[in-house]
C-alpha positions as a Markdown table, in Angstrom:
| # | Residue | x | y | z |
|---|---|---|---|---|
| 1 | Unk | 149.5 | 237.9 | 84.8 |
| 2 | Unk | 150.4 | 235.5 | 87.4 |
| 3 | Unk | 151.8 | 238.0 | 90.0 |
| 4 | Unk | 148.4 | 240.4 | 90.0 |
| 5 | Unk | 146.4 | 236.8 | 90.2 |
| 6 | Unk | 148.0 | 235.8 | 93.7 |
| 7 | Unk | 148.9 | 239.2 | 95.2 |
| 8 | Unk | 144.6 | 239.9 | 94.7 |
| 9 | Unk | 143.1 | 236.2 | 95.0 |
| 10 | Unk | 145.1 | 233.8 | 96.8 |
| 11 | Unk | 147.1 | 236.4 | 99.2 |
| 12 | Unk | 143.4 | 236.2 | 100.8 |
| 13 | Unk | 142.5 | 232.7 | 101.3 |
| 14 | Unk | 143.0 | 230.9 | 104.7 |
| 15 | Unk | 141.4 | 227.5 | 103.6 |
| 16 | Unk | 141.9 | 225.5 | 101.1 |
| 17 | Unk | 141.0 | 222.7 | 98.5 |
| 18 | Unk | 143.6 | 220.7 | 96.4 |
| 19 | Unk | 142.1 | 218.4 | 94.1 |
| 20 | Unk | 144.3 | 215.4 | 92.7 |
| 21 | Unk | 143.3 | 212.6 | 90.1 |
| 22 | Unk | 145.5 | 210.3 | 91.7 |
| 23 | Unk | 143.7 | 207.3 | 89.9 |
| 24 | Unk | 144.7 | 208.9 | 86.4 |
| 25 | Unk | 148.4 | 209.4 | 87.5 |
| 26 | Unk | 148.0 | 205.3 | 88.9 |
| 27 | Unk | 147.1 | 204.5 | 85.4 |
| 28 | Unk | 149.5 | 206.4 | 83.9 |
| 29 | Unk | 152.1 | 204.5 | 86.0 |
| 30 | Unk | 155.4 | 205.2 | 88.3 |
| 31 | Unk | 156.6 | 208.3 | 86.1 |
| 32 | Unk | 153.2 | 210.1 | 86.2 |
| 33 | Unk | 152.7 | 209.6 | 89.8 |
| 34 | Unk | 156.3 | 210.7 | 90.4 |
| 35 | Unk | 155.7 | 213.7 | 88.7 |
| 36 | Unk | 152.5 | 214.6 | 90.6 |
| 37 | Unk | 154.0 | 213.7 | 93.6 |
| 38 | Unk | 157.0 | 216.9 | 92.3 |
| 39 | Unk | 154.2 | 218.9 | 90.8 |
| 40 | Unk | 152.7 | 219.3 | 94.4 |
| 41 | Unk | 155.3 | 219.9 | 96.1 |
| 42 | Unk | 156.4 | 222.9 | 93.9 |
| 43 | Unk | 152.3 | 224.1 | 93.8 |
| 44 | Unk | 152.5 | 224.2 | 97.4 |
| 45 | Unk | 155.5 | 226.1 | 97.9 |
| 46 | Unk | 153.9 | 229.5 | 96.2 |
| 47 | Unk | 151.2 | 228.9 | 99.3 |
| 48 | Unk | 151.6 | 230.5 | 103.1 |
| 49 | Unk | 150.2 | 227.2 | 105.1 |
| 50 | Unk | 150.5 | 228.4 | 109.0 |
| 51 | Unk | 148.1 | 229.4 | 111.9 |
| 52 | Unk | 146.6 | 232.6 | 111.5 |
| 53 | Unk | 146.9 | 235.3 | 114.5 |
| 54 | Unk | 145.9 | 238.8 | 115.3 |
| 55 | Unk | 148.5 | 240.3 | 113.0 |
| 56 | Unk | 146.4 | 238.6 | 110.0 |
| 57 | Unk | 143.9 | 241.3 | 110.0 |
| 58 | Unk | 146.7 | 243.4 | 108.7 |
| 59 | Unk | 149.7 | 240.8 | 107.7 |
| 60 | Unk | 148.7 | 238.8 | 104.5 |
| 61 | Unk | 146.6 | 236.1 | 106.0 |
| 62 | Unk | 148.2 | 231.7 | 106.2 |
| 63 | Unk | 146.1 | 228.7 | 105.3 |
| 64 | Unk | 145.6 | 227.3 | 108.3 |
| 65 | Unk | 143.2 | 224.7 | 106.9 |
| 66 | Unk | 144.7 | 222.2 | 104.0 |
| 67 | Unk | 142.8 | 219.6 | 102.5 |
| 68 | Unk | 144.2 | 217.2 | 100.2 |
| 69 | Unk | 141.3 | 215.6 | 98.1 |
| 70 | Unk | 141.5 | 212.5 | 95.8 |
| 71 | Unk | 138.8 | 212.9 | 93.3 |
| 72 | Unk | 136.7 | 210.2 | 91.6 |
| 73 | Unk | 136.4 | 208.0 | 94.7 |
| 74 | Unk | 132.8 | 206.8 | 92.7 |
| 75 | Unk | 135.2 | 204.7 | 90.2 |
| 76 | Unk | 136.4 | 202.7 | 92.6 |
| 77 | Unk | 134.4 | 200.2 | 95.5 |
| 78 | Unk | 134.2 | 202.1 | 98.8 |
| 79 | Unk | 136.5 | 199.3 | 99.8 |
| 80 | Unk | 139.5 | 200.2 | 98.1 |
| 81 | Unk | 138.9 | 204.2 | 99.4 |
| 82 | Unk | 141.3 | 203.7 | 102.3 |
| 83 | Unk | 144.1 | 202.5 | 99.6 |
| 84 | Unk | 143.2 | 205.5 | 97.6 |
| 85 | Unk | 143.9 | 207.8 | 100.3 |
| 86 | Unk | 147.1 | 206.2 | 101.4 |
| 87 | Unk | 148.7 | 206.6 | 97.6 |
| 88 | Unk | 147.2 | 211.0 | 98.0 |
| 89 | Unk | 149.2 | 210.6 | 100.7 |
| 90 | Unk | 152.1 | 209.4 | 99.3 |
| 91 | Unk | 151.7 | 211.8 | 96.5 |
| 92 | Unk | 151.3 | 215.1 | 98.7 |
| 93 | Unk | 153.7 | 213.6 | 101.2 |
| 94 | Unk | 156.1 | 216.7 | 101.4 |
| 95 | Unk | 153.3 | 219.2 | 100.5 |
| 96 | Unk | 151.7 | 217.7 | 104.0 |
| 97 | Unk | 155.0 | 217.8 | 106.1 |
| 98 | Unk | 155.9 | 221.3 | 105.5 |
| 99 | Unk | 151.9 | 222.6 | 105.7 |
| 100 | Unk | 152.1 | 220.4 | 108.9 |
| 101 | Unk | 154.8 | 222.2 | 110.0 |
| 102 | Unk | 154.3 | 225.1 | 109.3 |
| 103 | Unk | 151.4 | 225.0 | 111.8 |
| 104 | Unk | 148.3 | 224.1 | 109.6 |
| 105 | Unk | 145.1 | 221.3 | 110.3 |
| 106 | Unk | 145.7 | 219.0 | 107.0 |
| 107 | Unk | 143.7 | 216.2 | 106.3 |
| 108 | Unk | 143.8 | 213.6 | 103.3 |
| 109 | Unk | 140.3 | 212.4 | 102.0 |
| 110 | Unk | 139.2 | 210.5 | 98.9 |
| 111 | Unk | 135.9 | 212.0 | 97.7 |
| 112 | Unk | 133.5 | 212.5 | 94.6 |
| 113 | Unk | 131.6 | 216.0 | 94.7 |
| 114 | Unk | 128.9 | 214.3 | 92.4 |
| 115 | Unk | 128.9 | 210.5 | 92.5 |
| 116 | Unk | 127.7 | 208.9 | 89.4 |
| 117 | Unk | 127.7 | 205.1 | 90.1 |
| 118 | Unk | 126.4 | 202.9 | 93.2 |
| 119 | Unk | 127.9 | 200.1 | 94.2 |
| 120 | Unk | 126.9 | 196.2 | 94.0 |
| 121 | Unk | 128.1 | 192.6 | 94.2 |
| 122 | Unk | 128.5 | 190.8 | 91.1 |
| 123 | Unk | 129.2 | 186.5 | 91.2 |
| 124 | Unk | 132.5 | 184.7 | 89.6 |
| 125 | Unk | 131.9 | 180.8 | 90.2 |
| 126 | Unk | 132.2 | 180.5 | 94.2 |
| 127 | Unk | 133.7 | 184.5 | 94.5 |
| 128 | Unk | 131.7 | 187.7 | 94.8 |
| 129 | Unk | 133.3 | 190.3 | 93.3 |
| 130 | Unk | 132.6 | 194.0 | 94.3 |
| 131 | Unk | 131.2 | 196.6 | 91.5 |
| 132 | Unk | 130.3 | 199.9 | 90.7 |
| 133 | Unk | 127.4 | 200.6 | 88.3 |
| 134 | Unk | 126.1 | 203.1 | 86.1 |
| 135 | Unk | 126.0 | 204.4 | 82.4 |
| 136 | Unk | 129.6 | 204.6 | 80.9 |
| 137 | Unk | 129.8 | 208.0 | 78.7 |
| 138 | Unk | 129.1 | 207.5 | 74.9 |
| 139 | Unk | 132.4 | 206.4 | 73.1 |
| 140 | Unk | 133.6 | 204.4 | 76.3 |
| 141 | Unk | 134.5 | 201.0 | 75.8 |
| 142 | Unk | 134.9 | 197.4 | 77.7 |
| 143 | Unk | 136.4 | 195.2 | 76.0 |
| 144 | Unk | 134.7 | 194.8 | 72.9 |
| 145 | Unk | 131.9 | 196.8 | 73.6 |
| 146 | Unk | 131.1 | 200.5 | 72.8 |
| 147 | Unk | 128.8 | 202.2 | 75.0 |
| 148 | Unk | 126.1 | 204.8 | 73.7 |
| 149 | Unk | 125.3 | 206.8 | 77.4 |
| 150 | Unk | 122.4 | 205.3 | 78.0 |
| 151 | Unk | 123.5 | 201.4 | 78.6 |
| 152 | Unk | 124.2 | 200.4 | 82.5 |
| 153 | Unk | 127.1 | 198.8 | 83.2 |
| 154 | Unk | 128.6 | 196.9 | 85.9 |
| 155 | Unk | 132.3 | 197.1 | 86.4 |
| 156 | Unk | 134.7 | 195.0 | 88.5 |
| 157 | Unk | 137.1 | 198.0 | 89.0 |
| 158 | Unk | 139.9 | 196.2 | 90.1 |
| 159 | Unk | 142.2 | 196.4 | 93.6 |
| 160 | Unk | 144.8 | 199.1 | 94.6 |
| 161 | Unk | 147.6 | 197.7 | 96.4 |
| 162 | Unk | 147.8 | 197.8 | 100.1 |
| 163 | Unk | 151.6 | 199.2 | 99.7 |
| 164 | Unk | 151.4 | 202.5 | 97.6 |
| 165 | Unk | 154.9 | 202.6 | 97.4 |
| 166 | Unk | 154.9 | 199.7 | 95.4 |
| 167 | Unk | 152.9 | 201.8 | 92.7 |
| 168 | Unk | 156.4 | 204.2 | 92.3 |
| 169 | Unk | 158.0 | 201.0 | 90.5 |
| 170 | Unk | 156.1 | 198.5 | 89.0 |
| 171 | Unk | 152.4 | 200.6 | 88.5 |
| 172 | Unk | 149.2 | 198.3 | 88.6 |
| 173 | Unk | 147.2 | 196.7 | 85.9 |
| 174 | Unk | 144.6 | 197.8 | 84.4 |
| 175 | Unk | 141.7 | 198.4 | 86.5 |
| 176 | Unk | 138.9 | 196.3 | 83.9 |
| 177 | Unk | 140.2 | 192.6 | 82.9 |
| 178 | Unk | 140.0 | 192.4 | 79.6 |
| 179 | Unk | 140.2 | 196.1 | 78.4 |
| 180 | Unk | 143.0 | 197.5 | 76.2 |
| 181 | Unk | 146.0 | 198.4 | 78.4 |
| 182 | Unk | 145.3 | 202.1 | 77.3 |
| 183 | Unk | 141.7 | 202.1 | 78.9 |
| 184 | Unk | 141.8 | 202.0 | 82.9 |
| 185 | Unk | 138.4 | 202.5 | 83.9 |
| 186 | Unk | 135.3 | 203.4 | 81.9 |
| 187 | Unk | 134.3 | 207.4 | 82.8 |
| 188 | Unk | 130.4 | 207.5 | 84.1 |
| 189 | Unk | 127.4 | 209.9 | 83.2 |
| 190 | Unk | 126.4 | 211.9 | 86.4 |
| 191 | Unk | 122.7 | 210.5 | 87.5 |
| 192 | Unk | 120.1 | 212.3 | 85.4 |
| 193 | Unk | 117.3 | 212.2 | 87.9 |
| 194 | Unk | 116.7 | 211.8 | 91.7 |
| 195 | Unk | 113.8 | 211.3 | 93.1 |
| 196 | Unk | 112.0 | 213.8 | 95.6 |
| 197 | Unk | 111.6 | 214.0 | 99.4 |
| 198 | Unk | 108.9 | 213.0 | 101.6 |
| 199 | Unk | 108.8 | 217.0 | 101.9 |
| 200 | Unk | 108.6 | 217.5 | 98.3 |
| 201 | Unk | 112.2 | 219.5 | 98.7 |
| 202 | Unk | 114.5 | 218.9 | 96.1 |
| 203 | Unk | 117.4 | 216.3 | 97.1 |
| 204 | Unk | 121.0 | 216.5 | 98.0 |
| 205 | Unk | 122.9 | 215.8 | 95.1 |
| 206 | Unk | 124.5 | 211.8 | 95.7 |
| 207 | Unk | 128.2 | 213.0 | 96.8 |
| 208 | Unk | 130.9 | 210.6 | 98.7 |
| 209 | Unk | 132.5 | 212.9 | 102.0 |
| 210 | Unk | 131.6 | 216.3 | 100.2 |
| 211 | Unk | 129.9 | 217.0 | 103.4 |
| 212 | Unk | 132.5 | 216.0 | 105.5 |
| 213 | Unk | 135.3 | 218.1 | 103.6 |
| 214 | Unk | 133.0 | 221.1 | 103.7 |
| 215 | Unk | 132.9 | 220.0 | 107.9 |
| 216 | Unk | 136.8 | 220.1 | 108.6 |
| 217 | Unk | 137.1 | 223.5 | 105.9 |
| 218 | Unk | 134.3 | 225.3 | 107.1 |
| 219 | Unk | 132.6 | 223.5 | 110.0 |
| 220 | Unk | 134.2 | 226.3 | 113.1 |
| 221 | Unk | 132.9 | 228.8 | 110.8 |
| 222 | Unk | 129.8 | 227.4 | 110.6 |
| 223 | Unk | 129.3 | 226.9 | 114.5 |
């Protein structure tokens, strides 16, 4: 079943997408994150990254654009995006070095394809602490409170480390003070509504970088 799927599908492709939940694997701690970090290494290797030539018309044809993506950037503050890019980094380190290489354009990039919280500033005594708000998923809890998917919250989702290697031995805490050590961060209800244009056009769906990973996949295509 396997061999068919790549000989037919992925024998084809010459850009691609690889989605990672780092912030699950952070939460899970070091031995989660080390296995990702294994599990893309070995994923990559059944891929052809290079630069495509002449002879791909009729050679099977290399990726020669790679993205690394780090999914659910809207669960954390836009300040803490760099971190989260620097532990997809660390994660795909060897998957990047050999695509690299190999001859490949590869880029790392925290996104969120539909974002479902915005971002606000919320007051502890003398410190201003940055949030993300929106409607926690029914059965989602904070502390002692259960939420029903229709309650706003606002969340204090906690710092990443500015060392990501520091995450392969000791792991963080939990990203919501005063949540059971099981619960990381609370998972959020996409936006139901949007409001219209000026033009009366329907709106772009709220996104963080979609548009700039579909620029570095597909931009030259585009041009």
């Amino acid at each position: 079943m396997v061999t068919p799927f790549f000989r037919d599908h992925f024998a084809r492709l010459d850009r691609q997408i690889v989605l990672i939940d780092a912030l699950s694997a952070v939460n899970a701690g070091p031995g989660a994150l080390a296995d990702l970090q294994r599990s893309m290494e070995a994923i990559l290797k059944c891929f052809r990254p290079g630069v495509n030539t002449w002879l791909s018309s009729v050679l099977p044809r290399r990726i020669d654009r790679l993205l690394f993506a780090a999914t659910k950037a809207d669960h954390l503050h836009h300040t803490s995006h760099d971190r989260l890019e620097a532990i997809l980094r660390l994660v795909a380190e060897a998957a990047i070095a050999r695509a690299s290489f190999a001859g490949a354009e590869v880029k790392a990039m925290a996104l969120a394809a539909l974002r479902s919280t915005r971002e606000a500033e919320a007051k502890s005594g003398r410190q201003r602490l940055p949030c993300i708000v929106g409607v926690p998923l029914p059965g989602e809890r904070l502390g002692g409170k259960l939420y029903d998917g229709r309650t706003e919250a606002a969340v204090f989702p906690g710092d990443l480390p500015e060392d990501p290697t520091s995450l392969m031995t000791q792991g963080v805490p939990p990203f919501n003070t005063g949540v059971d050590a099981s619960v990381h961060f609370l998972r959020f209800r996409p936006p139901r509504a949007m409001l219209e244009t000026p033009s009366g056009e329907e709106p772009a769906m709220p996104h963080i970088r979609l548009d700039r990973a579909i620029e570095f996949l597909l931009g030259d295509r585009l041009a």
